[in-house]
C-alpha positions as CSV (number, residue, x, y, z in Angstrom):
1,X,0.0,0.0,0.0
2,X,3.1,2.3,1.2
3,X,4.6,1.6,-2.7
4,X,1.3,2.5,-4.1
5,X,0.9,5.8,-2.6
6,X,4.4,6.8,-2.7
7,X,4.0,5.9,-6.7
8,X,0.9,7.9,-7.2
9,X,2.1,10.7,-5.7
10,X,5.5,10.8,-7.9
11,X,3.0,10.7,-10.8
12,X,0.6,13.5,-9.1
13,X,4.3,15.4,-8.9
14,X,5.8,14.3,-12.0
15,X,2.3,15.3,-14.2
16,X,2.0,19.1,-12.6
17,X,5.7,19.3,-12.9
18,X,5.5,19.1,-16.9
19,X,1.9,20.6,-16.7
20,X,3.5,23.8,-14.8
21,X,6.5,23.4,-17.7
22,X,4.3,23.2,-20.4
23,X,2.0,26.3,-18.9
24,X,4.4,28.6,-18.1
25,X,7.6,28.3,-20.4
26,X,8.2,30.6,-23.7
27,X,5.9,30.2,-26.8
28,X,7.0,29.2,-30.5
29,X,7.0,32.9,-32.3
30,X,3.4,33.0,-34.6
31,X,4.0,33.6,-38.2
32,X,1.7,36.3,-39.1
33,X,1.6,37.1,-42.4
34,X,0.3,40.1,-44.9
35,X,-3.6,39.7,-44.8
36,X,-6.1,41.6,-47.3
37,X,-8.5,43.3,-45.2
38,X,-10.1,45.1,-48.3
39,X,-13.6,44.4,-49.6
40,X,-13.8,41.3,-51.9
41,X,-11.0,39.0,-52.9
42,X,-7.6,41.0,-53.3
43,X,-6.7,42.6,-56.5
44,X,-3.6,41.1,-58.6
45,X,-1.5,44.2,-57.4
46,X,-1.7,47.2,-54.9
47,X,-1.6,51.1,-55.1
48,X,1.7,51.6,-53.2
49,X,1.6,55.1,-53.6
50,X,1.4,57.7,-50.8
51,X,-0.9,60.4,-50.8
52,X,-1.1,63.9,-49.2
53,X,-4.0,64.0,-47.1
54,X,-6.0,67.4,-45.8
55,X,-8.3,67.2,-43.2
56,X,-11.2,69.2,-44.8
57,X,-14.8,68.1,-43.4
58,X,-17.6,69.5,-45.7
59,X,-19.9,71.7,-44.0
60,X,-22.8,69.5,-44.6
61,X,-21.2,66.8,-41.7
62,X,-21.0,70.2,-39.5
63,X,-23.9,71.2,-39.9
64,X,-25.6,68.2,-39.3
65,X,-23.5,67.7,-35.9
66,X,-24.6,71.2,-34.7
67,X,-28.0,70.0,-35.1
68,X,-27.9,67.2,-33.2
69,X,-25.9,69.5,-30.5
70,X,-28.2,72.1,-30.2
71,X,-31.4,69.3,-30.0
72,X,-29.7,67.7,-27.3
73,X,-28.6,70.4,-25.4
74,X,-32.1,72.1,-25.3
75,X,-33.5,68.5,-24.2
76,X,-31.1,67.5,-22.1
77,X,-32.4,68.4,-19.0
78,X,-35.6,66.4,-19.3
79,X,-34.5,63.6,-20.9
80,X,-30.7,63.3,-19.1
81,X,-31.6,61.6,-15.6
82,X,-30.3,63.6,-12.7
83,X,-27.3,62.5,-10.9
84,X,-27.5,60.8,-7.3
85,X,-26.4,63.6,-4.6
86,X,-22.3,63.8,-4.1
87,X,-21.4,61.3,-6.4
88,X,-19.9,62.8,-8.8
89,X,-17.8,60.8,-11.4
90,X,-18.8,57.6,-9.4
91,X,-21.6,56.3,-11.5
92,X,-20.1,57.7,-14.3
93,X,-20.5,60.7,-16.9
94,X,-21.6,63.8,-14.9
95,X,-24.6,65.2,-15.8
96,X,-24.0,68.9,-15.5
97,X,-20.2,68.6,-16.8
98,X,-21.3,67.4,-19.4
99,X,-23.9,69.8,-20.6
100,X,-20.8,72.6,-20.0
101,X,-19.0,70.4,-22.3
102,X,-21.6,70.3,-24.6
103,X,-22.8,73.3,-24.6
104,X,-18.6,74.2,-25.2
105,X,-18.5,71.9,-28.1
106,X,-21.6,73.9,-29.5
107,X,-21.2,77.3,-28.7
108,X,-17.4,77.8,-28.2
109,X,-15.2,75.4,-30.5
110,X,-14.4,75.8,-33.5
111,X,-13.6,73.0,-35.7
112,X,-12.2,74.5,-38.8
113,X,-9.7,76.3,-36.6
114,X,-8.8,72.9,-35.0
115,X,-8.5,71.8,-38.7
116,X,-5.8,74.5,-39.2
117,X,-3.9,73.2,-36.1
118,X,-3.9,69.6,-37.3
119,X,-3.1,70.1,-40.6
120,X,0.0,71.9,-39.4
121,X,1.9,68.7,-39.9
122,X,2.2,66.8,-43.7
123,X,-0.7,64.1,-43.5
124,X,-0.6,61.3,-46.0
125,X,-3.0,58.2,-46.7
126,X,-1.4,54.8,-48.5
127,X,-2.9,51.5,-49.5
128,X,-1.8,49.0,-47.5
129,X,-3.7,45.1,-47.4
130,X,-6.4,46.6,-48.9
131,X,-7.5,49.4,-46.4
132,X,-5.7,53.2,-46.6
133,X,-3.9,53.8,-44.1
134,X,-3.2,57.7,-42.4
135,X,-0.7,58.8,-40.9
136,X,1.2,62.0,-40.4
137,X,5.0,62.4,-41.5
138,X,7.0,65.1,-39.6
139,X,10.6,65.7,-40.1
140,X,13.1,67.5,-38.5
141,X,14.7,70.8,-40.4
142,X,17.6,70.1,-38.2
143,X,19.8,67.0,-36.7
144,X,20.5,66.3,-34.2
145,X,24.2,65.9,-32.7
146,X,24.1,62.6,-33.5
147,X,21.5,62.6,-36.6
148,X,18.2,61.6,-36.5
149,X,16.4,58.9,-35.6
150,X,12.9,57.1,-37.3
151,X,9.9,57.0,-35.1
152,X,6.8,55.1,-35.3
153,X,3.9,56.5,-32.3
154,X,0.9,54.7,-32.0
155,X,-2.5,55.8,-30.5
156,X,-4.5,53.4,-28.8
157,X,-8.2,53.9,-27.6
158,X,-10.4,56.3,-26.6
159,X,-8.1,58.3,-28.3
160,X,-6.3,59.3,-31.6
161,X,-3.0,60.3,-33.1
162,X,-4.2,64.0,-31.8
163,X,-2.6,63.0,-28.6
164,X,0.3,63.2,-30.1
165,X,0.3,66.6,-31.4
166,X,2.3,68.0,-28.3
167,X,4.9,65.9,-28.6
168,X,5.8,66.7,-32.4
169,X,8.0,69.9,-31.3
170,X,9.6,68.1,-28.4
171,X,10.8,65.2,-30.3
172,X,11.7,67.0,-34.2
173,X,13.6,69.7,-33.5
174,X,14.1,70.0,-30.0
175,X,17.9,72.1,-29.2
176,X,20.9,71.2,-28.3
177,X,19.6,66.8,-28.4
178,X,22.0,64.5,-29.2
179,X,19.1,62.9,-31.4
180,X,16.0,64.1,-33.5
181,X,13.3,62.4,-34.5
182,X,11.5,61.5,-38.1
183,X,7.4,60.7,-36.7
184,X,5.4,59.1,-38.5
185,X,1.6,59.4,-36.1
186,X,-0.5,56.6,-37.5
187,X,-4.0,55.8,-37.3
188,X,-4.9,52.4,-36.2
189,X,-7.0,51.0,-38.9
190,X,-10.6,51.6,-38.3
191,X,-9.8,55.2,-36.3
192,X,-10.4,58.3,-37.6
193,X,-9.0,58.8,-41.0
194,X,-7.9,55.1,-41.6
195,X,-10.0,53.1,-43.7
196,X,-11.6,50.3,-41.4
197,X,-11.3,46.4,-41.9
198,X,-13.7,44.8,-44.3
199,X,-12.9,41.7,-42.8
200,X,-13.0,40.3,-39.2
201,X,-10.1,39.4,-37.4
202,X,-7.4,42.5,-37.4
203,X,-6.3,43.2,-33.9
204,X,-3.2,44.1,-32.6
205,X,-1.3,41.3,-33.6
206,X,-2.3,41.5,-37.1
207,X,-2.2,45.5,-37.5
208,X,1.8,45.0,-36.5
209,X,2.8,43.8,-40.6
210,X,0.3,46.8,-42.1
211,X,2.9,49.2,-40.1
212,X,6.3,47.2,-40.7
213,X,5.0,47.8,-44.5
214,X,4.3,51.5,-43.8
215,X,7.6,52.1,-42.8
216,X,9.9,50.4,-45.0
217,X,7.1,51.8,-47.8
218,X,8.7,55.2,-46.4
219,X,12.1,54.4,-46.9
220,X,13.0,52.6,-43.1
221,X,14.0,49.4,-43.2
222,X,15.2,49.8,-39.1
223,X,13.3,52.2,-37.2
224,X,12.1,52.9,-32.9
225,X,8.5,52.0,-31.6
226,X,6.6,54.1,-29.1
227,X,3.0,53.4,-27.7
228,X,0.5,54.1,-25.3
229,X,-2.7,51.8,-24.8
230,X,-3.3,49.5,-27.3
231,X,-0.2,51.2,-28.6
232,X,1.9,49.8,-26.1
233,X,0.7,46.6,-26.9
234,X,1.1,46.8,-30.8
235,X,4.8,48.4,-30.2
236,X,5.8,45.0,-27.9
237,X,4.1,42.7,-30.8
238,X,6.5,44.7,-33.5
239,X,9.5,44.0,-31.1
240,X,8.7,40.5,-30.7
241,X,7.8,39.6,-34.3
242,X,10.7,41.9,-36.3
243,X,13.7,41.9,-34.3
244,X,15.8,42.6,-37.9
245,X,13.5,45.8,-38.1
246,X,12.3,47.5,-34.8
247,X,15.5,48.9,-33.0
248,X,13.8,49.2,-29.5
249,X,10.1,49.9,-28.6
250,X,8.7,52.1,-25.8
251,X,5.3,51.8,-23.9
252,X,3.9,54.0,-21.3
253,X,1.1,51.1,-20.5
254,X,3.4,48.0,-19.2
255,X,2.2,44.9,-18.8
256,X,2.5,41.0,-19.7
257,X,0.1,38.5,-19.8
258,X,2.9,35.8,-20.1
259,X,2.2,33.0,-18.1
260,X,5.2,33.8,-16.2
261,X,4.4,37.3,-15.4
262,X,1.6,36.7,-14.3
263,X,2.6,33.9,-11.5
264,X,5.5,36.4,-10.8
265,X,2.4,39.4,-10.2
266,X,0.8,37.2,-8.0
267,X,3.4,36.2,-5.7
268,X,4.6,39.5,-5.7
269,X,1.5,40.6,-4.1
270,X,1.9,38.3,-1.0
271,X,5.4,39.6,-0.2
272,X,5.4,42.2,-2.0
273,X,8.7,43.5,-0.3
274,X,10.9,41.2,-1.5
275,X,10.2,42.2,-5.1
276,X,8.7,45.6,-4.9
277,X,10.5,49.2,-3.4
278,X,8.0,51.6,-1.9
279,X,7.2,53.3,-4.8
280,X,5.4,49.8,-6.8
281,X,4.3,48.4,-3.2
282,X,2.1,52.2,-3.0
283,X,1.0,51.4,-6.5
284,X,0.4,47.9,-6.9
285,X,-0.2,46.6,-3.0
286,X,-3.3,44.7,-2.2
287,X,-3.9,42.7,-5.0
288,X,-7.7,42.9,-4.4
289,X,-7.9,46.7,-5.0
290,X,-6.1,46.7,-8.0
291,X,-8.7,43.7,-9.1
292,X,-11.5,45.7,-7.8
293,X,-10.5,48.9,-10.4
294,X,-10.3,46.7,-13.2
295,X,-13.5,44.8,-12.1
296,X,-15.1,48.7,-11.8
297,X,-13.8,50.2,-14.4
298,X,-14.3,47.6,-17.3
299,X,-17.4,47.7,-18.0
300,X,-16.6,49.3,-21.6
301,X,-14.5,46.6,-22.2
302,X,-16.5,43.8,-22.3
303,X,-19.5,45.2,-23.9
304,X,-17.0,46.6,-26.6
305,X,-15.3,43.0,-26.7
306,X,-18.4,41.2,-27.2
307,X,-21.1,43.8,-29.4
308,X,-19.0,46.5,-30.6
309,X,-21.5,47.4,-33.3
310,X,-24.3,47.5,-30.9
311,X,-23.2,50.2,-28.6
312,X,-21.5,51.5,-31.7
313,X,-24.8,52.6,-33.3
314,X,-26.4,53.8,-29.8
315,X,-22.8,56.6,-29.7
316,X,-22.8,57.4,-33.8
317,X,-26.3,59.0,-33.2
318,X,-25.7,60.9,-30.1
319,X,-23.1,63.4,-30.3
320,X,-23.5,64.1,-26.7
321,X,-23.9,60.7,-25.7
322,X,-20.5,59.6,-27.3
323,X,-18.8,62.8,-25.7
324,X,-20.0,60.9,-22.1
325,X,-19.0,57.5,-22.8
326,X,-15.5,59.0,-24.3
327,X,-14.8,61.5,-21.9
328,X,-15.6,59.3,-18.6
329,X,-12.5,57.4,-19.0
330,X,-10.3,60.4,-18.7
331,X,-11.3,60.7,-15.3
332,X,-10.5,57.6,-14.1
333,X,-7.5,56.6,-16.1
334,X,-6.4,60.1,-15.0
335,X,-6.5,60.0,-11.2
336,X,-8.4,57.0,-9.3
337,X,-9.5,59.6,-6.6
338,X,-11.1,62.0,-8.7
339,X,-14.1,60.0,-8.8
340,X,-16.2,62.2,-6.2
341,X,-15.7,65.6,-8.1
342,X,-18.5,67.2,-10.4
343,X,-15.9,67.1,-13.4
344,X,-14.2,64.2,-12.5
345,X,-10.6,66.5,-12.2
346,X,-11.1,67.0,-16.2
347,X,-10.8,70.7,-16.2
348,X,-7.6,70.0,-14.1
349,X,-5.4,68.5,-16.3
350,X,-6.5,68.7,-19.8
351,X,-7.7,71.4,-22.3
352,X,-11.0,70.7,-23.3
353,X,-10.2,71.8,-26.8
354,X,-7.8,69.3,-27.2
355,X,-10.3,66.3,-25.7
356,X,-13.1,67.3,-28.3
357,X,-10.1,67.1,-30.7
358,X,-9.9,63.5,-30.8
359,X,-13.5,63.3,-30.2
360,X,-14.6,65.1,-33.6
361,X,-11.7,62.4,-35.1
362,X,-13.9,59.8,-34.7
363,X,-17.1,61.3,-35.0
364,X,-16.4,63.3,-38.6
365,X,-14.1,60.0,-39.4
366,X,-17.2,57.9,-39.3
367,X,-15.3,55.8,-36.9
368,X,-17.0,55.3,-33.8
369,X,-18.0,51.5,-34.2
370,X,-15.0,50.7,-36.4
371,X,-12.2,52.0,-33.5
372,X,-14.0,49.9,-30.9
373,X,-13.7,46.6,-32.8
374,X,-10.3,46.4,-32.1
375,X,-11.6,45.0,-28.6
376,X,-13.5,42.3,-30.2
377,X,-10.7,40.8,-32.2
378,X,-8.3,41.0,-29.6
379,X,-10.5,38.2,-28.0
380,X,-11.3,36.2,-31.4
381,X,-9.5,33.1,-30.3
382,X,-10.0,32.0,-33.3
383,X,-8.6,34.5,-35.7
384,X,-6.2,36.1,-33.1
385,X,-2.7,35.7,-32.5
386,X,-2.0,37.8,-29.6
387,X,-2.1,35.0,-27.5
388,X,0.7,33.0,-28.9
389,X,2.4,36.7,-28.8
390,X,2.3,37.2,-25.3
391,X,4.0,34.0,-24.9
392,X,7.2,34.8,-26.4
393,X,9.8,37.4,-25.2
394,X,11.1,40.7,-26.4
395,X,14.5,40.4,-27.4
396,X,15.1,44.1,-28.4
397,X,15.3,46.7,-26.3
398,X,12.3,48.1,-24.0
399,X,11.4,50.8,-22.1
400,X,8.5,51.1,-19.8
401,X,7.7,54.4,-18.6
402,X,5.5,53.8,-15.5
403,X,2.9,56.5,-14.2
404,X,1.7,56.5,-10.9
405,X,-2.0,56.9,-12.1
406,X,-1.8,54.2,-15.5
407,X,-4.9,51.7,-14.7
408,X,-3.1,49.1,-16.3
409,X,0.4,48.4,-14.9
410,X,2.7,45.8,-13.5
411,X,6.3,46.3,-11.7
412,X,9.5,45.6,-13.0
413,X,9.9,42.2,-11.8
414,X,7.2,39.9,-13.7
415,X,8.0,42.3,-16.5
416,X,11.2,40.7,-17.2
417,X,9.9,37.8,-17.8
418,X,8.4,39.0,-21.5
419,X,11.2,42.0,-21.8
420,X,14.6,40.4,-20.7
421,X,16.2,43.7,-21.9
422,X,13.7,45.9,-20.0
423,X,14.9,50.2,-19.1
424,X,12.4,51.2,-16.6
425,X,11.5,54.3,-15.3
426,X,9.2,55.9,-13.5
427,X,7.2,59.3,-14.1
428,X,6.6,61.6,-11.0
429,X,2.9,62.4,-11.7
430,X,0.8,61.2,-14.8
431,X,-2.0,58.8,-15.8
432,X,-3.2,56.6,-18.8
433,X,-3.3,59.5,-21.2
434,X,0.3,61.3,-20.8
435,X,1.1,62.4,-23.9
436,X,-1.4,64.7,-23.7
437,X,-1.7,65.3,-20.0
438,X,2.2,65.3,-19.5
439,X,3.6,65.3,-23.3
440,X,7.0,66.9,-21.6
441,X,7.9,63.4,-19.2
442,X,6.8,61.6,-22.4
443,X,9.4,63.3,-24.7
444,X,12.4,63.2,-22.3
445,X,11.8,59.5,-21.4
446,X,11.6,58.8,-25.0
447,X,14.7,60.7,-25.6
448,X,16.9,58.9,-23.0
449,X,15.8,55.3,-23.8
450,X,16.5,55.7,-27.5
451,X,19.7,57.2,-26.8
452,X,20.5,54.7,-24.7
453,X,19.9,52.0,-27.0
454,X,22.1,54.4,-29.8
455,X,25.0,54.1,-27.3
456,X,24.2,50.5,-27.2
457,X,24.8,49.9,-30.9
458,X,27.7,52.4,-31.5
459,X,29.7,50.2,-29.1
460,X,28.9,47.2,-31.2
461,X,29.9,48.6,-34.2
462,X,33.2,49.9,-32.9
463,X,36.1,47.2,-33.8
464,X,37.0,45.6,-30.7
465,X,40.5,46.3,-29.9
């Protein structure tokens, strides 16, 4: 009986050994190859021209949205439910923030101006997999002290590659930089002025060849990788899957879901200072609450993961009703404890200018429905490959810039795990939207890593002596 048990239980140990091996060790790289997301079957051969692009919306579209403004701001207080007393943000959008806002957005901006502004920088479209891409191209008139350096940013979602308008100046031609940078801004397909899939299944995974081909189709066969949101996630796909291309990738949203990671995230929780300093025990420390903020603050995700194009028709009607859905999150993801303030700490940090910005994007793009979609695919396990992704490391070099407010964020030490060659810093004050709440921590950050990784690859090309 004694040889029995002692045998079952070396086959108990032996099975959750390889079962534990098998769950948590590195994934085979996915081969992800050029897709046609077009309409129809794919033509013979593709348009590889790039074209300049003006934002110019006709008045009809204006005048169609002031309509619906001025009919919803004259009815909102009827039909808009009152808020509970001294809540706030806390059951989300604010009713009388947002009929300022609204009322702002009817009365006081002025889109054609803001067309002027964002037309400042060269636009272009291309055809790429069937679907035109845009994307602005901004050069430097000057080099750097070491040259210049290409650039990819990408946007993720609620917002657009407006975010990244105040960081043009600070990366092109700032003075005295040992390094400039060549931007090109994209627009994830499907958000604002990029054409939207045809097809189902292009998430994050599958975007990351349509921009490899947009920047070699610009003359950039090597090139650096910044992102924020779904940005962050498409940068880390690009290191993993072109390591001949992508010279290093930068993400102000960190995290992993390798297998690994995660383990490493949970035990870190439980003795949290034996792998945390002060600074990511604050942030990170009890597990539960940061569990809770997800659980609280997710809703969106999972209705957009699931019916996109329901909730998408509900917002493409209701310009006011897509300005409360969009602008809620940047409470929030700004500063968990503004929840109990009338205007969620909006007016504190951010220009309201700049947040109806991104907001017409979308809503003069066409692209409500289409920019949420990339939720959906994300979890079309049968079309997606970001989970084989997440399983394999990044062997270029990363930087993570954490901010003490990101909603999504994990300490250095399960990081590892999917970015062996990780630089990670951490910004003073900030949240989930920092290139446009703190564009200037952005810039520097994303000055030092890449000039850190220069450094790196000057010393390998030097002959050894």
């Amino acid at each position: 009986m004694s040889s029995f048990f002692n045998t079952f239980i070396l086959i108990i140990a032996i099975s959750l050994g390889l079962a534990g091996y098998f769950v948590l060790r590195d994934g085979e790289l996915p081969q992800i190859s050029d897709q046609y997301w077009g309409s129809g079957s794919a033509p013979t051969s593709e348009d590889k021209s790039i074209r300049p692009f003006q934002i110019n919306i006709s008045e009809k579209v204006l005048t169609d949205l002031r309509t619906r403004l001025s009919l919803e701001v004259a009815s909102q207080d009827e039909r808009v439910a009152d808020n509970l007393e001294g809540v706030g943000f806390e059951y989300g959008m604010n009713k009388k923030f947002l009929k300022k806002v609204v009322t702002h957005w009817l009365n006081q901006y002025d889109w054609k101006q803001r067309e002027k502004m964002l037309n400042k920088y060269p636009s272009f479209k291309t055809k790429i997999s069937g679907i035109d891409i845009h994307f602005q191209h901004v050069k430097p008139s000057t080099k750097g002290k070491r040259g210049n350096l290409p650039l990819l940013l990408i946007h993720g979602w609620p917002a657009s590659f407006t975010e990244y308008q105040k960081l043009i100046p600070l990366l092109v031609d700032a003075k005295d930089s040992e390094y400039n940078f060549e931007l090109v801004i994209v627009s994830l397909p499907g958000s604002g002025f990029s054409e939207a899939s045809r097809k189902p299944g292009l998430g994050p995974a599958e975007m990351s060849p349509i921009f490899l081909t947009l920047m070699k189709r610009l003359g950039h066969e090597k090139f650096y990788v910044q992102g924020g949101d779904w940005g962050s996630l498409i940068a880390s796909n690009m290191g993993t899957l072109y390591r001949d291309n992508v010279l290093g990738i930068h993400m102000t949203m960190c995290f992993s879901n390798h297998p690994r990671s995660i383990l490493k995230f949970g035990l870190a929780s439980v003795v949290p200072q034996l792998f945390m300093d002060d600074d990511e025990i604050i942030q990170h420390v009890p597990l539960y609450r940061f569990l809770f903020h997800l659980l609280r603050e997710t809703g969106y995700f999972h209705l957009q993961a699931t019916k996109p194009d329901t909730i998408g028709v509900a917002l493409s009607h209701s310009p006011s009703g897509y300005a409360a859905y969009f602008l809620e999150k940047y409470s929030f993801w700004t500063n968990a404890t503004w929840l109990h303030l009338d205007d969620g700490g909006i007016s504190s940090r951010f220009n309201l200018d700049e947040l109806l910005d991104s907001l017409m994007v979308h809503w003069v793009g066409q692209s409500i429905t289409t920019g949420m979609r990339i939720y959906r695919e994300i979890f079309n396990v049968l079309t997606s490959n970001q989970f084989a992704l997440d399983r394999v490391p990044v062997h270029v070099p990363a930087s993570c810039l954490n901010f003490p407010n990101e909603l999504l964020a994990m300490p250095k030490f399960p990081l590892l795990e999917k970015y062996p060659h990780l630089r990670y810093s951490k910004a003073p004050t900030g949240g989930h939207f920092n290139a446009l709440e703190v564009p200037d921590i952005v810039a520097k950050d994303i000055r030092t890593s890449f000039s850190l990784v220069e450094i790196e690859r000057t010393k390998l090309r030097e002959p050894k002596k």
